[in-house]
C-alpha positions as CSV (number, residue, x, y, z in Angstrom):
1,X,0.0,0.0,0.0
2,X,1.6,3.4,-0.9
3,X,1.5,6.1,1.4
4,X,-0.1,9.0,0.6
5,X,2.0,12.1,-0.8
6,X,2.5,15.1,1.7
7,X,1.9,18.0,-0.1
8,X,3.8,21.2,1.1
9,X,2.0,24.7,0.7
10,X,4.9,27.3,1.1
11,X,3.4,31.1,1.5
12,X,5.1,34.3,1.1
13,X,7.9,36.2,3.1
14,X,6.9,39.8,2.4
15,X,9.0,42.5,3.8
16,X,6.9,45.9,4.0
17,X,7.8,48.9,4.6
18,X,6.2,51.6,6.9
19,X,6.0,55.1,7.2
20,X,9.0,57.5,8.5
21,X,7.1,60.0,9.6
22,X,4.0,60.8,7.5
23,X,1.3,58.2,7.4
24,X,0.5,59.2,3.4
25,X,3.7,57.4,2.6
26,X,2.3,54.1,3.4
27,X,1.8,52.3,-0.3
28,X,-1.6,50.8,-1.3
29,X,0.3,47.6,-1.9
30,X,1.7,47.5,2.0
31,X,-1.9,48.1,2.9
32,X,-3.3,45.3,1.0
33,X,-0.7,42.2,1.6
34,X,-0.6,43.6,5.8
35,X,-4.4,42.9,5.6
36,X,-4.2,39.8,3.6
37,X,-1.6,38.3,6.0
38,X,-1.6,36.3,9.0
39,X,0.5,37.2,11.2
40,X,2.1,40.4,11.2
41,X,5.8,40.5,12.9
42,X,6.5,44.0,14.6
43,X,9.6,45.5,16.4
44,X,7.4,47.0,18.7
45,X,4.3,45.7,18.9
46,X,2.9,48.5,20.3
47,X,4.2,51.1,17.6
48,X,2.5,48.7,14.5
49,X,-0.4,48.8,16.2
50,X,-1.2,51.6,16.0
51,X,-0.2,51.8,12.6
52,X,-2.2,48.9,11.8
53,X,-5.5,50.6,13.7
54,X,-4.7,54.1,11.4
55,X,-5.5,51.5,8.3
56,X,-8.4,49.6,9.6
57,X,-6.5,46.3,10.2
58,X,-6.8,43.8,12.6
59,X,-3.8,41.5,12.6
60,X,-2.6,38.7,15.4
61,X,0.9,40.9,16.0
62,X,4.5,38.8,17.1
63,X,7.6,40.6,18.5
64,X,10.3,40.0,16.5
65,X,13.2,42.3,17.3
66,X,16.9,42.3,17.0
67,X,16.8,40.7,20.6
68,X,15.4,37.7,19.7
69,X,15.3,37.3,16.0
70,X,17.7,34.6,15.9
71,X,15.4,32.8,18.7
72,X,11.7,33.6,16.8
73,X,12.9,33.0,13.3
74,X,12.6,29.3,12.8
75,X,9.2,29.1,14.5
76,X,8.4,31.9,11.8
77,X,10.0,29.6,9.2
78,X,7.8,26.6,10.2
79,X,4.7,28.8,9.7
80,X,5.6,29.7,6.1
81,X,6.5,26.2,5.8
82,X,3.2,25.5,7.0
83,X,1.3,27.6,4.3
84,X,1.0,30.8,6.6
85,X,1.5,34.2,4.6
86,X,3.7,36.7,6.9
87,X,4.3,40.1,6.8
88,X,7.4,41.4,8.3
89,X,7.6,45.2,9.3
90,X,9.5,47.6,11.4
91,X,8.9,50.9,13.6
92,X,9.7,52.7,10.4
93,X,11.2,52.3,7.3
94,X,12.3,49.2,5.1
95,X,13.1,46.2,7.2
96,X,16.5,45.3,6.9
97,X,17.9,48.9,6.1
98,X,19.5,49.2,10.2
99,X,16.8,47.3,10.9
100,X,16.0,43.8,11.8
101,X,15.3,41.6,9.0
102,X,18.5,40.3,7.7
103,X,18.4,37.2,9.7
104,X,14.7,36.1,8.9
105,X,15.5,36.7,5.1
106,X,18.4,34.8,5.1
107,X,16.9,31.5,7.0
108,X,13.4,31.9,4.7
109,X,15.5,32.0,2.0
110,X,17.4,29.0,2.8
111,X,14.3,27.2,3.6
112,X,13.2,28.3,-0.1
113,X,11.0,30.7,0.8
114,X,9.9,32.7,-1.2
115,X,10.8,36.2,-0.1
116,X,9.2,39.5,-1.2
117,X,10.0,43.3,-0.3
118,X,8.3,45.8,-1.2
119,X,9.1,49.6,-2.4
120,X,8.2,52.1,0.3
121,X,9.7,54.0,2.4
122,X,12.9,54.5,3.7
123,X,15.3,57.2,5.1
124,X,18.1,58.0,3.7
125,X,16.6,58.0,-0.2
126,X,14.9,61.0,0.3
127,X,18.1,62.6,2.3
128,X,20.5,61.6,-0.5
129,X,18.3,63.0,-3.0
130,X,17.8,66.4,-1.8
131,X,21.2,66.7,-0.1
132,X,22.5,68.2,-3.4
133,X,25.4,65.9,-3.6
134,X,25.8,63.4,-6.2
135,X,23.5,60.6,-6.2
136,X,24.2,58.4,-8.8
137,X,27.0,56.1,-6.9
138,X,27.2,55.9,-3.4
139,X,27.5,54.0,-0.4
140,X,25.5,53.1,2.7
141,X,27.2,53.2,6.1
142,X,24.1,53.4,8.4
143,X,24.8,53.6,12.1
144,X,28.4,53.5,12.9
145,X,29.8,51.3,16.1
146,X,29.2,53.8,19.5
147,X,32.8,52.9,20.6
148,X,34.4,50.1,19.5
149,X,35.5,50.3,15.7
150,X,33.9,53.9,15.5
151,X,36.9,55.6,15.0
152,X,38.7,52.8,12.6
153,X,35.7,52.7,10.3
154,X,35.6,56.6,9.8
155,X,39.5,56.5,8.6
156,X,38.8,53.7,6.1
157,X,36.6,56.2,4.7
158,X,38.7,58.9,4.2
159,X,39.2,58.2,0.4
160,X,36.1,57.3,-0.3
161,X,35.4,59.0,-3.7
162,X,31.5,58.4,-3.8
163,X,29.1,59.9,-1.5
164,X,28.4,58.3,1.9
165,X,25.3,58.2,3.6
166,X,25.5,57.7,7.9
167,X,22.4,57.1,10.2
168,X,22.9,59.4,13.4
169,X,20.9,59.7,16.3
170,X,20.4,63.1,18.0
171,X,22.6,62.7,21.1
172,X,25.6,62.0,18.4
173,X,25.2,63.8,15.1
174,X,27.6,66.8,16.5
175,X,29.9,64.4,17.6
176,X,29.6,62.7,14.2
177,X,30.2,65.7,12.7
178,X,33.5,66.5,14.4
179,X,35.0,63.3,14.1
180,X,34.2,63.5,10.6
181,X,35.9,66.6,10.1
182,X,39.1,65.3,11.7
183,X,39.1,63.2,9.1
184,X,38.3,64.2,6.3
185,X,38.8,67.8,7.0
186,X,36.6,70.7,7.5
187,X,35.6,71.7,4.3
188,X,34.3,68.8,3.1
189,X,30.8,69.5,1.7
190,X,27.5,67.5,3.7
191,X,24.1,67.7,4.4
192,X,22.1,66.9,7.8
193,X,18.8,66.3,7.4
194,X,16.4,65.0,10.3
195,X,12.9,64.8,10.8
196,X,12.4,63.0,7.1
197,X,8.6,63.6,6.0
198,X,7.8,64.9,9.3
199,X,6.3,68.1,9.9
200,X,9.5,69.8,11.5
201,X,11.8,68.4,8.3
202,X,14.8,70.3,7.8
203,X,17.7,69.5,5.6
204,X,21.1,71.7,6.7
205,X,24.0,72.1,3.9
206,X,27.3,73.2,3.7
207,X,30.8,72.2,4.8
208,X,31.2,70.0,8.2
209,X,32.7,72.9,9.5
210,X,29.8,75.2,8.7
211,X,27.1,72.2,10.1
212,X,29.5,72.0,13.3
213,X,28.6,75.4,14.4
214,X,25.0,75.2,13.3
215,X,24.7,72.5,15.5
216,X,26.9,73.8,18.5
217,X,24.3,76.9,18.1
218,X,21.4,75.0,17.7
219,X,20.5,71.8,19.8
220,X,19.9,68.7,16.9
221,X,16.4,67.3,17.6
222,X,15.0,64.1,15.8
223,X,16.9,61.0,13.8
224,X,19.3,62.1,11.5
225,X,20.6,61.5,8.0
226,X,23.8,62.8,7.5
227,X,25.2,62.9,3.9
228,X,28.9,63.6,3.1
229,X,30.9,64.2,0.1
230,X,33.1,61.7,-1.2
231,X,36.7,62.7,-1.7
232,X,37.6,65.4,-4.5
């Protein structure tokens, strides 16, 4: 007597973005597949929530943080092996982008899951863009190391000929600022912007000197983008 084939129903990995700052950002597409879903992962439960209330949604949430992502992320794997479909978002932005998400994409992926992301929004696009410096080649540093490696990773960017794009938190940009110019001098042209599609969203430009004393004159407030020019 054979025994009966086991059919496997695989779902969908999708990775959505979610709003920076202004809830109009949020794509038709991210609102469709979070309602379609079933189960959304959050980074802070609480935070999606209320995102997922602002769209009408209603949504078994899981935590899945960079905490215990490497703990959650085969249970997750079992339900898309299982058929589930899950949605994968963070406080704001792309997941992934100095964000969790890494992990779970890799393991899904190695499962042969299929994985998709969706366009939307994320940070340091809009920043680039409207920084004035060249676009067209670039590269991504995100949040440098607090301590540890800080320093060391700023001088193996000192000849750096394409524009490079760091994620700063308010309680650091000056500091960022200073150590940049150490390095790569003073007149080295950047752009701060914070506050991205927020109502208080201001981009400064000029040399790191120049944004040195605008911030030693003005206190930074909100999450920061800083762009710098690459050498010569």
């Amino acid at each position: 007597m054979h025994k009966p084939i086991r059919h496997i129903v695989m779902a969908i990995l999708y990775i959505v973005p979610t709003p920076v700052g202004n809830m109009e950002d949020m794509t038709m597409r991210a609102i469709r597949v979070l309602k379609e879903a079933d189960v959304v992962l959050a980074e802070d439960t609480r935070t999606s929530g209320i995102l997922l209330k602002h769209f009408g949604i209603s949504k078994p949430l899981l935590s899945h943080h960079k905490f215990n992502e490497h703990g959650t992320s085969a249970a997750i794997v079992e339900r898309l092996l299982a058929g589930q479909t899950v949605a994968l978002v963070s406080d704001a932005g792309t997941p992934g982008i100095s964000d969790p998400g890494f992990f779970l994409v890799r393991e899904a992926v190695r499962a042969g899951i299929e994985v998709q992301t969706l366009p939307g929004a994320t940070a340091f696009v809009p920043a680039l863009v409207s920084s004035g410096l060249p676009c067209d080649r670039f590269v991504f540093e995100g949040f440098l190391p607090q301590k540890k490696g800080r320093q060391s990773r700023i001088e193996a960017l000192k000849d750096e000929e394409r524009t490079i794009v760091f994620y700063e938190s308010p309680y650091r940009v000056l500091k960022l600022l200073q150590q940049l110019a150490a390095v790569f001098g003073p007149d080295r042209q950047a752009s701060a912007c914070r506050e991205i599609s927020k109502i208080h969203e201001e981009s400064v430009r000029g040399t790191l000197q120049e944004l040195i004393a605008h911030f030693t004159e003005t206190e930074p407030r909100g999450e920061f983008v800083v762009v710098v020019a690459g050498k010569g």
